[in-house]
C-alpha positions in Angstrom: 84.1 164.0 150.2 85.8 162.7 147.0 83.9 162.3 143.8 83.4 158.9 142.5 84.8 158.2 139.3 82.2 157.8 136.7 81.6 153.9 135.6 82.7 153.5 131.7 79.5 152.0 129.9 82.3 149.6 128.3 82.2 147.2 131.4 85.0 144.5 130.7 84.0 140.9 130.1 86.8 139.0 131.6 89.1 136.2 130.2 91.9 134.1 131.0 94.3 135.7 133.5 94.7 139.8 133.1 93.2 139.9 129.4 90.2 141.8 129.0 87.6 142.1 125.9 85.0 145.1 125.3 81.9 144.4 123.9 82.5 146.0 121.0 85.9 144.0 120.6 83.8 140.5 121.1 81.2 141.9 118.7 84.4 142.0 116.1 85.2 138.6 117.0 81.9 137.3 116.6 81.9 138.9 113.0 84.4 136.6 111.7 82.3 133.9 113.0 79.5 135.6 111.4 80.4 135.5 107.8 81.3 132.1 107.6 78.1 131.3 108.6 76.4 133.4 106.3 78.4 131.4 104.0 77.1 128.3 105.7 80.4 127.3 106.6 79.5 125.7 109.9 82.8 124.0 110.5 84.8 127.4 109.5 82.1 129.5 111.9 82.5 126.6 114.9 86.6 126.1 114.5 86.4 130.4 115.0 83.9 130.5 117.9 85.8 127.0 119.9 88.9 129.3 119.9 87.0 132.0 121.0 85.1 130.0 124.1 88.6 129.0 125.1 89.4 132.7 125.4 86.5 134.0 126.8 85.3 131.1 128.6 82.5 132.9 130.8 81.0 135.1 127.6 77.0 133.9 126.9 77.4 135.4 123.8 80.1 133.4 122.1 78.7 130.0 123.8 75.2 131.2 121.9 76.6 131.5 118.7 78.3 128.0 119.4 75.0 126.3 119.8 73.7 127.6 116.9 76.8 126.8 114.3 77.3 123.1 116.1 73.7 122.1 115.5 73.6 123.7 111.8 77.0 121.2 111.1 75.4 118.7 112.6 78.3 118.6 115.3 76.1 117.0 118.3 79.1 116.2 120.6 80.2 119.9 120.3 76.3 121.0 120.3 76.1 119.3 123.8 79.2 120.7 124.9 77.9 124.2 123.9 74.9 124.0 125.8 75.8 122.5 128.7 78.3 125.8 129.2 75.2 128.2 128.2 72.9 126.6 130.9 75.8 126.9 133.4 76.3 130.5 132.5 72.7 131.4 131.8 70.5 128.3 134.2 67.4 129.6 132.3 63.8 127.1 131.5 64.8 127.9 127.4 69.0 126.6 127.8 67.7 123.6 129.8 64.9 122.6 126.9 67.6 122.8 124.8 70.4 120.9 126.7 67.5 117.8 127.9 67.0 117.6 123.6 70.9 116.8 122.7 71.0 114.9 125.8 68.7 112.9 124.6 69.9 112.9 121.2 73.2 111.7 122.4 71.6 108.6 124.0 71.9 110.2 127.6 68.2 109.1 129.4 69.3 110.1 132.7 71.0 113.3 132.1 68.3 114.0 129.9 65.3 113.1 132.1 67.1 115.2 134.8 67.6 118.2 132.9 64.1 118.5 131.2 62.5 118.2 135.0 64.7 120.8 135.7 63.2 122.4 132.6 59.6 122.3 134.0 60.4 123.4 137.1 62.4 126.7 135.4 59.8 127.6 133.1 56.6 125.1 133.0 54.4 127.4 130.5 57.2 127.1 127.8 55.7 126.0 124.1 57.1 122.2 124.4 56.5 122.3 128.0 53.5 119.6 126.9 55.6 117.6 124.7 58.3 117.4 127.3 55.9 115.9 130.2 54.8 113.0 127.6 58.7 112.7 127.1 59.5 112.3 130.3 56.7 109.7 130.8 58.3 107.9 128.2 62.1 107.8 129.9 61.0 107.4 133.1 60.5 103.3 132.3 64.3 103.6 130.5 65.7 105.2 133.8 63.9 102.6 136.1 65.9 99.5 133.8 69.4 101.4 133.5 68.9 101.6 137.0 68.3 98.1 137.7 71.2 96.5 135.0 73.9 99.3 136.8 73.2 97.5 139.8 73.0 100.8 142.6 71.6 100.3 145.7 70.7 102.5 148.3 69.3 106.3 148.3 72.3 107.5 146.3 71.4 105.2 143.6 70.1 107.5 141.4 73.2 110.0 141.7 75.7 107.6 141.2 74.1 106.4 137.8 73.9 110.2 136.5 77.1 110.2 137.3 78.2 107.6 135.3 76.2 108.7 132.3 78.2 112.0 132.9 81.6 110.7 132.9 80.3 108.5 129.4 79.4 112.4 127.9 82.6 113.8 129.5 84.9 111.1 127.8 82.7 111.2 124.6 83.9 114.9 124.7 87.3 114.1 125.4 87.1 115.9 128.7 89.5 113.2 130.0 89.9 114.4 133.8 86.3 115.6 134.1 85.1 111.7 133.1 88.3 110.2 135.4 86.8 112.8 138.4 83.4 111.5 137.8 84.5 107.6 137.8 86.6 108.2 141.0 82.9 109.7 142.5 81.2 106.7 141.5 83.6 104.2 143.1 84.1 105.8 146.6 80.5 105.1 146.8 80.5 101.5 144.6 84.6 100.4 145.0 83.4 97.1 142.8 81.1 98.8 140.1 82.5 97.3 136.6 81.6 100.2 134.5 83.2 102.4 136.3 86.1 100.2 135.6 85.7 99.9 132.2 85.8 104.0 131.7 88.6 104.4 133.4 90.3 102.5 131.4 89.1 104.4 128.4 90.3 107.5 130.1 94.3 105.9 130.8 94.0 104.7 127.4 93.3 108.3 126.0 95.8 109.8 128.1 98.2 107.6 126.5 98.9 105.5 129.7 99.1 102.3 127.5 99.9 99.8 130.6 97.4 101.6 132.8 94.9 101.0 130.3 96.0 97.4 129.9 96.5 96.7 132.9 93.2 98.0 134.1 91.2 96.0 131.5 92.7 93.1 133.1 91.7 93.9 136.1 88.4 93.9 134.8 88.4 90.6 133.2 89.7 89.0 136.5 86.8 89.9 137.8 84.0 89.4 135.3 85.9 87.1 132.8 82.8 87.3 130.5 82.6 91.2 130.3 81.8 92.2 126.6 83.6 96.0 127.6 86.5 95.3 128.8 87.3 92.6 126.7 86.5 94.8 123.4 88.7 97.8 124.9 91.5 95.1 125.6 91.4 93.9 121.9 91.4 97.5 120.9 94.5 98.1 123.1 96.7 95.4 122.2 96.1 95.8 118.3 96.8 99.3 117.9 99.9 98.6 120.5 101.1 95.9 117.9 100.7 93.1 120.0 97.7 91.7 117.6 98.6 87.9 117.9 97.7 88.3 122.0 94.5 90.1 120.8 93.5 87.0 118.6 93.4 84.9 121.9 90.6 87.2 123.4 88.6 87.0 120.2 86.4 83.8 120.8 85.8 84.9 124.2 84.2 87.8 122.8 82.3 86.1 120.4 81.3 83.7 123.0 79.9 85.9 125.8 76.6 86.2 126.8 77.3 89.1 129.4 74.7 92.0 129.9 76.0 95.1 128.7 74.9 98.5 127.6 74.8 98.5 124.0 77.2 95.3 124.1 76.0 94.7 120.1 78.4 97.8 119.5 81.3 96.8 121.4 81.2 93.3 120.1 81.7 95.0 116.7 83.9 97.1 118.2 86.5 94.8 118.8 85.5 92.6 116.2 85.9 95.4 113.5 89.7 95.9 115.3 90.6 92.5 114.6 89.7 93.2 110.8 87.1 90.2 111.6 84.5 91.1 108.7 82.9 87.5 109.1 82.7 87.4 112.7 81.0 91.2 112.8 78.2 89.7 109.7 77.8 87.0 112.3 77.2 89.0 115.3 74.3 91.0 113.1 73.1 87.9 112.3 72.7 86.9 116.1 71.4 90.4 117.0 68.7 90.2 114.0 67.5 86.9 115.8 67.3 89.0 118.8 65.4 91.7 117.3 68.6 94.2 117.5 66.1 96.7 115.9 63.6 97.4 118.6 66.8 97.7 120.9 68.3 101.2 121.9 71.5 99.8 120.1 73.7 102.7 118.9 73.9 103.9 114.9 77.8 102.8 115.1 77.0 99.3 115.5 74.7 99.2 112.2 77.7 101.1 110.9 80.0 98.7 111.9 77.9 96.1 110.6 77.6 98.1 107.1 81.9 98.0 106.6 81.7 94.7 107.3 79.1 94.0 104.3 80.6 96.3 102.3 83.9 94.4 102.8 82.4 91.0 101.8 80.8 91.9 98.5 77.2 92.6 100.4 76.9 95.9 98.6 73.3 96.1 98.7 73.3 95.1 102.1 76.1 97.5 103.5 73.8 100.7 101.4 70.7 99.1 103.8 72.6 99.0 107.1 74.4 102.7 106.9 71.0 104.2 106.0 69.6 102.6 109.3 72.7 104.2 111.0 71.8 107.8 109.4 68.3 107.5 110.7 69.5 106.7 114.3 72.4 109.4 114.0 72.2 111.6 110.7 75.3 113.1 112.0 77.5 110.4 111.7 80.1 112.1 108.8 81.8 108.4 108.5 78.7 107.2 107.8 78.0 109.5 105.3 81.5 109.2 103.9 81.0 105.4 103.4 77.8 106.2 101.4 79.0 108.3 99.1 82.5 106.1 98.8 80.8 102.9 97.9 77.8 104.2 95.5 81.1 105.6 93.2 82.7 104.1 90.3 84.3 100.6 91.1 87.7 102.0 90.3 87.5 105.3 92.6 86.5 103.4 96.0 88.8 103.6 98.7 87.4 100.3 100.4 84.8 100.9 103.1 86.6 101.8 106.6 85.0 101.6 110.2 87.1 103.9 112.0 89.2 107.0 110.8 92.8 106.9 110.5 93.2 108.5 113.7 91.1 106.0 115.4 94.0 103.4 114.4 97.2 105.1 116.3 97.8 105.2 119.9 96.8 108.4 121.1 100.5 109.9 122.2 101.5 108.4 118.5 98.9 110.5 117.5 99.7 113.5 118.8 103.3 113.4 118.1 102.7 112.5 114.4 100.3 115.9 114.4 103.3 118.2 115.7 105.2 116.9 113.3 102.9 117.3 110.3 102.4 120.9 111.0 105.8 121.6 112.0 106.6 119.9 108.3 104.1 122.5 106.8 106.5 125.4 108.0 109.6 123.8 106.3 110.3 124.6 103.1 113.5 122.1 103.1 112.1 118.6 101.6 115.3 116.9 103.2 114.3 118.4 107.1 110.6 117.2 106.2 111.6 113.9 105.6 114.5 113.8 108.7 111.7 114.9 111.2 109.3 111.9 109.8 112.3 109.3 109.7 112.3 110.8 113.6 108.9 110.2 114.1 108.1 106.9 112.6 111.9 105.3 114.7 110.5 107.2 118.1 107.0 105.8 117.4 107.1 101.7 116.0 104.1 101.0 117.0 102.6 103.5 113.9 104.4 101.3 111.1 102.9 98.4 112.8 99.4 99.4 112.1 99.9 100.8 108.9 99.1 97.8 107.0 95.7 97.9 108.6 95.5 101.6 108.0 96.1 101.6 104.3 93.5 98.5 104.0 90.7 100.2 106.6 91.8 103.5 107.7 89.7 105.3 104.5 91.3 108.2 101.7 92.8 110.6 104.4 95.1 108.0 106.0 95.2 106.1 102.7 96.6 109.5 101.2 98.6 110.3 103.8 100.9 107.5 104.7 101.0 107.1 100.6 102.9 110.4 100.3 105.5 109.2 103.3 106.3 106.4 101.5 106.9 107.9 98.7 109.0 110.7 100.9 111.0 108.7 103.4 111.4 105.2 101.0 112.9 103.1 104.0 112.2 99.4 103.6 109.6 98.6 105.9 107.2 101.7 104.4 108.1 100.1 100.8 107.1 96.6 101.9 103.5 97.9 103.4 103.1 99.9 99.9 104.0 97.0 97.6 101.3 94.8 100.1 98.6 97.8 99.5 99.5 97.7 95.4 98.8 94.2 95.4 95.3 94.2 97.0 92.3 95.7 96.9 91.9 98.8 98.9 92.2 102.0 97.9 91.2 104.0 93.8 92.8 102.0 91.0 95.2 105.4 90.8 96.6 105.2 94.4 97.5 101.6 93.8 98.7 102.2 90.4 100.8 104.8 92.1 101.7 102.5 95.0 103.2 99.9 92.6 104.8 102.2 90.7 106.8 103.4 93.6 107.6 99.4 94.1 108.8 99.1 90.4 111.1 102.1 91.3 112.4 100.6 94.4 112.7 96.8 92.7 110.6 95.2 94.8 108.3 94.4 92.2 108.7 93.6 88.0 107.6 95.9 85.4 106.2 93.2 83.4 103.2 90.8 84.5 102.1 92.7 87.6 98.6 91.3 88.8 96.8 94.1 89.8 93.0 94.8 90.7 91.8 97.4 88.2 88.2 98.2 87.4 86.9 95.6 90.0 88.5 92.9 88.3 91.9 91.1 88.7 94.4 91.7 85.5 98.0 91.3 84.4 99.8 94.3 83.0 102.8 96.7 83.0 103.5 99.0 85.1 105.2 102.6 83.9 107.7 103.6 86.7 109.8 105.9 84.5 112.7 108.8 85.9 113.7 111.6 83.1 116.6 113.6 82.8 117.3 116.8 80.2 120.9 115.6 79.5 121.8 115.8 75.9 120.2 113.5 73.4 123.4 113.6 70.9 126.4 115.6 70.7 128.1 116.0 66.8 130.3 118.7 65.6 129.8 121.8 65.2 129.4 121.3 61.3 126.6 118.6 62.0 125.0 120.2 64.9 124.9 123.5 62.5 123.2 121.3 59.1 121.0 120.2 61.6 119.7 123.2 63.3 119.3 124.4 59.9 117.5 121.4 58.4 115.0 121.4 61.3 114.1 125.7 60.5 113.3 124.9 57.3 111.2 121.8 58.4 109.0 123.8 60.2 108.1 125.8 57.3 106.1 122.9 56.6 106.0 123.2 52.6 107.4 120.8 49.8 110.6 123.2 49.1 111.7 123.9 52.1 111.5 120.2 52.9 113.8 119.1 49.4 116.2 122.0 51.0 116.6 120.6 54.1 116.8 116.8 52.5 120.1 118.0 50.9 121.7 119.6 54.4 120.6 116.5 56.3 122.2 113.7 53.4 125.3 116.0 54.2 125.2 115.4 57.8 124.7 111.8 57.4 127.9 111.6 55.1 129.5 112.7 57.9 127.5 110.7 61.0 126.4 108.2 58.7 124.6 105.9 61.7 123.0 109.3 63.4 119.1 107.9 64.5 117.9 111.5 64.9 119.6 112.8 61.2 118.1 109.9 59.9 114.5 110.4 61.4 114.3 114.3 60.4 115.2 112.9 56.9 112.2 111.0 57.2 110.1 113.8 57.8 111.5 115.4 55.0 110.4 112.8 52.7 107.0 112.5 54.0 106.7 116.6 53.7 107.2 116.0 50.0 104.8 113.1 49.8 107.1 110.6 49.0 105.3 108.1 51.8 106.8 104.8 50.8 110.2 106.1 51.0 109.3 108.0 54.7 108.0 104.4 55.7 111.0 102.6 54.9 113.1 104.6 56.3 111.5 104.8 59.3 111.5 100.7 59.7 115.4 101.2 59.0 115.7 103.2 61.9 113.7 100.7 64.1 115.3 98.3 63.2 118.9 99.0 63.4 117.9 101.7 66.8 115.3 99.7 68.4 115.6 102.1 71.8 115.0 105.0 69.7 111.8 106.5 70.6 110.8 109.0 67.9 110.6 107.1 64.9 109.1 104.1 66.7 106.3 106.8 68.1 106.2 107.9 64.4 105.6 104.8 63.0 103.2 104.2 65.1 101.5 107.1 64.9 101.3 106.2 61.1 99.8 102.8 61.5 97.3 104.1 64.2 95.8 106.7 61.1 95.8 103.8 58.8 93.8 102.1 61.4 96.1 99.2 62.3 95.8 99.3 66.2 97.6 96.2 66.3 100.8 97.0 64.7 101.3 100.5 66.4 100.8 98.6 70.4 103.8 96.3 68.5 105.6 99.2 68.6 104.8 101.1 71.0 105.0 98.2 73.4 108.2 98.0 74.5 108.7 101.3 75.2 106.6 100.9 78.4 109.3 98.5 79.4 112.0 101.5 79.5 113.1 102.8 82.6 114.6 106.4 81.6 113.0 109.0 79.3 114.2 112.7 77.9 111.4 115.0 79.2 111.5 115.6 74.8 111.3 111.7 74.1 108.7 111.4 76.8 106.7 114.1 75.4 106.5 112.9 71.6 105.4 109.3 73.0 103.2 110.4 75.2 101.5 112.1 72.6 101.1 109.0 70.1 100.3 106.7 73.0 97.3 108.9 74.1 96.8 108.6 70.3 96.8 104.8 70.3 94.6 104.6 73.6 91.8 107.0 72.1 91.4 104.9 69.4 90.7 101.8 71.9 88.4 103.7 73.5 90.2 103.7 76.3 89.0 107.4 77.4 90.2 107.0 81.3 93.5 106.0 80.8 94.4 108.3 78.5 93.5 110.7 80.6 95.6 109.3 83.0 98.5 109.2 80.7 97.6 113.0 79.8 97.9 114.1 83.8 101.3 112.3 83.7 102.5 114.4 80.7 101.3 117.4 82.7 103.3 116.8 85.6 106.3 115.6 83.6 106.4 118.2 81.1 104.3 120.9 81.3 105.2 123.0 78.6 105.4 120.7 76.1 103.7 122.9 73.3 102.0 119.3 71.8 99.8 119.4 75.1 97.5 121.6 74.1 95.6 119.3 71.6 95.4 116.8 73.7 94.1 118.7 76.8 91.4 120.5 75.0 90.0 117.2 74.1 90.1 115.1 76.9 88.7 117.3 79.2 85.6 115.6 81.0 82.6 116.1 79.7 84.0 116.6 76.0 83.2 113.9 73.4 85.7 111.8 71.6 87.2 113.1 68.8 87.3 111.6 65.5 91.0 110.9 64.6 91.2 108.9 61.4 
């Protein structure tokens, strides 16, 4: 008899297909996971262990550590998901505790009714055994309505409404065939049930089957012409398909219906908030207030909803009040949170309150494509292939530059940020026309629309001079820098001039009375040769003002103005001179019309730079020198005149006292 081979005490946990995993290899997977949440990075820790459930789809462990890291970042949709695959795996009293909670979390009743009486039944003893029963006692009046308003008859009734709750969580999850699956269930038993209908077309819509989404929301409408869902979804689908002026004509009926629907509060606002209809969503709270929206089981978004519109108006206080009644229905709610903390900044740092994320505004397939192509960009070291496969993107995909204006004014600082930098990449016409429009409003920081017009000024499509802009919450006329620099020669003499001056400027930078007379004499020398020479004359200036023979340095200086009004050191000078005499007004006279310049020297940009940062310190004007001190930064970094500047502007640091 043959000997049978001794088991290895490594058993293999299986994967997809062949590939196989030891314990002590999953262990080493895990680990990664692991640190990052020792760290408390929950997203890092759930982004490892999603990747890893896709692996190793069967493995308790990883689906363990999932539930764990999900409920710590407050990811309920992925916390539901995690323990829905942990009971499957593992169907034990403790898993089904667990998934009945986030069911009921999630605003699930029947899936979560169903699940803690499977609870009980598994482990009846458990510690919140108690507290479950008096749960269930509470649902069990919720299931008996949600069973009368779906309409179910028969002894199946009760099936077919779980099942439409499950394809709600499965489409929540963006399990898109699971939730069609479920639908399909639901109508072989009920071919005319509505909701059914109206999540189908949810699905098409999210499998980027535009017309079948459409199309299928018309069905719906021919049927029940009042039906808050599917006229909410169909307002949804035509604006982000850029047909918005065929949305409009579905908006009063909206408003207007008196339909039943589950949570129809929130797809009112829904639709509403699509249309950009701020009034119309205050007006709907108002009309849910009179019906006392707040003993209802209406969902946080719609309070959220609510709260951008506000926010949007000028209700400030109001919008605060409304997103922290979201939080306490849903504390999970990271747009929620993001709107909060947005709106309680500085008036010149708010993006503008936003009710759905950037994504939410692009048709899905849009969506996806314009994701390839950003990480396929991040690859490409090439700007001019970045910019071909976006010019690719944006001609294959219309629709996207057809929502952008709504993006830029609702779609919050990610998609504000994002279709910013294209702009400013690609430059075609129709991205420059949607930029100006965003300059000119009031959306987005005071810096991204400074930046946005500046791009505009560069392109002509808007003056320098005059530009009405919102800045510090109030509207104001002023001039916008759009400036290009170049490191092309200043001057070119002959060799004899170029070598007095090389010479002159050596001894100037000895800094003392002597060397200064000695390079007075090679400078007068040059000029006899390039009498009308700006620059000899300005370093003869400073020769004279080295040797304290100010009245001579002054009048000189207003020779050189006057006679070389575009030259920019001795009007910075000047100014400079004025501004430690104290007269503001006469160095903005001459520093002034330098803003108006289109084309700097990365030197000449540098030295006024430096005395208009001057001149803005001694308004007061701490934040926009600032400004003007990042925009040195990035235009000339090595300037060696940087460093006074940047050690005292830094934040935190008090003013110093110039003059």
């Amino acid at each position: 008899m043959a000997k049978r081979k001794k088991k290895s005490r490594q058993q293999s946990t299986h994967g997809f297909g062949s590939k196989t995993i030891t314990p002590h290899q999953l262990t080493k997977k895990l680990g990664r996971a692991a640190t990052y949440a020792a760290d408390k990075d929950w997203d890092a820790a759930c982004s490892e262990l999603v990747t890893l459930s896709q692996q190793y789809p069967h493995e308790k462990r990883v689906w363990q550590y999932l539930t764990d890291t999900s409920y710590e970042a407050g990811n309920m949709q992925l916390y539901q998901h995690a323990c829905e695959q942990l009971f499957a795996i593992a169907p034990s009293g403790a898993h089904a505790y667990a998934l009945g909670g986030v069911y009921l979390a999630n605003s699930y009743p029947l899936l979560a009714l169903k699940t803690l009486r499977q609870a009980l039944e598994l482990d009846p003893d458990h510690d919140i055994a108690g507290e479950v029963r008096k749960t269930i006692k509470t649902l069990e009046p919720i299931e008996q309505v949600a069973l009368d308003s779906l309409g179910f008859k028969g002894s199946e009734r009760v099936e077919m409404a779980i099942l439409q709750e499950q394809s709600q969580a499965y489409l929540n999850q963006g399990e898109f065939a699971k939730s069609r699956k479920a639908e399909e269930k639901v109508l072989e038993l009920c071919p005319d049930f509505i909701p059914a209908h109206n999540n189908l077309c949810l699905v098409s819509w999210q499998e980027a089957n535009v017309e079948g989404a459409i199309a299928k929301a018309q069905f719906v409408l021919e049927q029940d012409p009042e039906n808050i869902h599917a006229l909410s979804n169909l307002i949804h689908f035509l604006v982000l398909s850029g047909d918005g002026e065929t949305a409009i004509e579905y908006k009063e009926r909206l408003k207007a219906s008196h339909a039943d629907a589950w949570d129809g509060w929130t797809k009112k606002a829904e639709g509403l908030s699509y249309l950009g209809d701020d009034a119309g969503v205050v007006e709907l709270w108002q009309q849910a207030q009179k019906e006392k929206v707040d003993d209802s089981p209406t969902s946080a978004l719609f309070y959220h909803l609510s709260a951008v519109a506000f926010a949007r108006i000028g209700e400030e206080k109001q919008a605060i009040k409304m997103w922290k009644k979201a939080l306490a229905r849903d504390s999970s709610l990271t747009i929620v949170q993001e709107n909060l903390k947005d709106i309680r900044q500085s008036v010149f740092q708010r993006h503008g309150a936003w009710p759905f994320r950037w994504e939410q505004w692009l048709m899905p397939a849009s969506l996806e494509q314009l994701r390839k192509t950003m990480r396929t960009a991040q690859k490409i070291k090439q700007p001019g292939k970045i910019s071909a496969r976006l010019r690719t993107f944006l001609e294959a995909h219309p629709d996207v530059e057809t929502i952008l204006p709504r993006i830029m004014e609702r779609g919050g600082p990610s998609g504000q940020g994002i279709f910013l930098d294209m702009a400013e990449q690609l430059k075609t016409p129709q991205l420059l026309e949607i930029i100006k429009v965003f300059a000119l409003g009031q959306n987005g920081t005071d810096r991204m629309r400074n930046r946005a017009a500046n791009l505009a000024v560069e392109e002509k499509l808007l003056p320098k001079e005059k530009v009405r802009l919102w800045i510090r919450g109030e509207w104001r006329e002023i001039m916008l820098m759009a400036f290009t620099f170049h490191d092309e020669p200043l001057e070119q003499y002959s060799k004899q001039v170029e070598e007095l001056l090389a010479t002159a400027i050596s001894l100037l930078q000895e800094r003392d009375k002597a060397s200064a007379t000695e390079a007075e004499v090679l400078l007068k020398e040059a000029l006899e040769l390039e009498p009308d020479a700006p620059d000899l004359k300005n370093n003869l200036a400073l020769a004279l003002r080295e040797q304290d023979r100010t009245d001579e340095f002054e009048q000189l200086l207003h020779e050189i103005v006057e006679h070389h009004p575009d030259y920019v050191f001795s009007r910075a000078i000047l100014a400079q001179t004025y501004l430690r005499d104290g007269d503001i007004e006469k160095a903005n006279t001459l520093l002034y019309p330098l803003l108006s310049r289109d084309r700097f020297h990365f030197v000449e940009f540098g030295c006024f730079a430096c005395v208009y940062i001057e001149f803005l310190v001694a308004k007061g004007e701490k934040e926009s020198a600032r400004s003007w001190l990042q925009m040195w930064e990035k235009v000339y970094p090595n300037d060696p005149q940087l460093g006074y500047w940047q050690s005292r502007l830094k934040k935190g640091t008090r003013f110093p006292k110039l003059f």
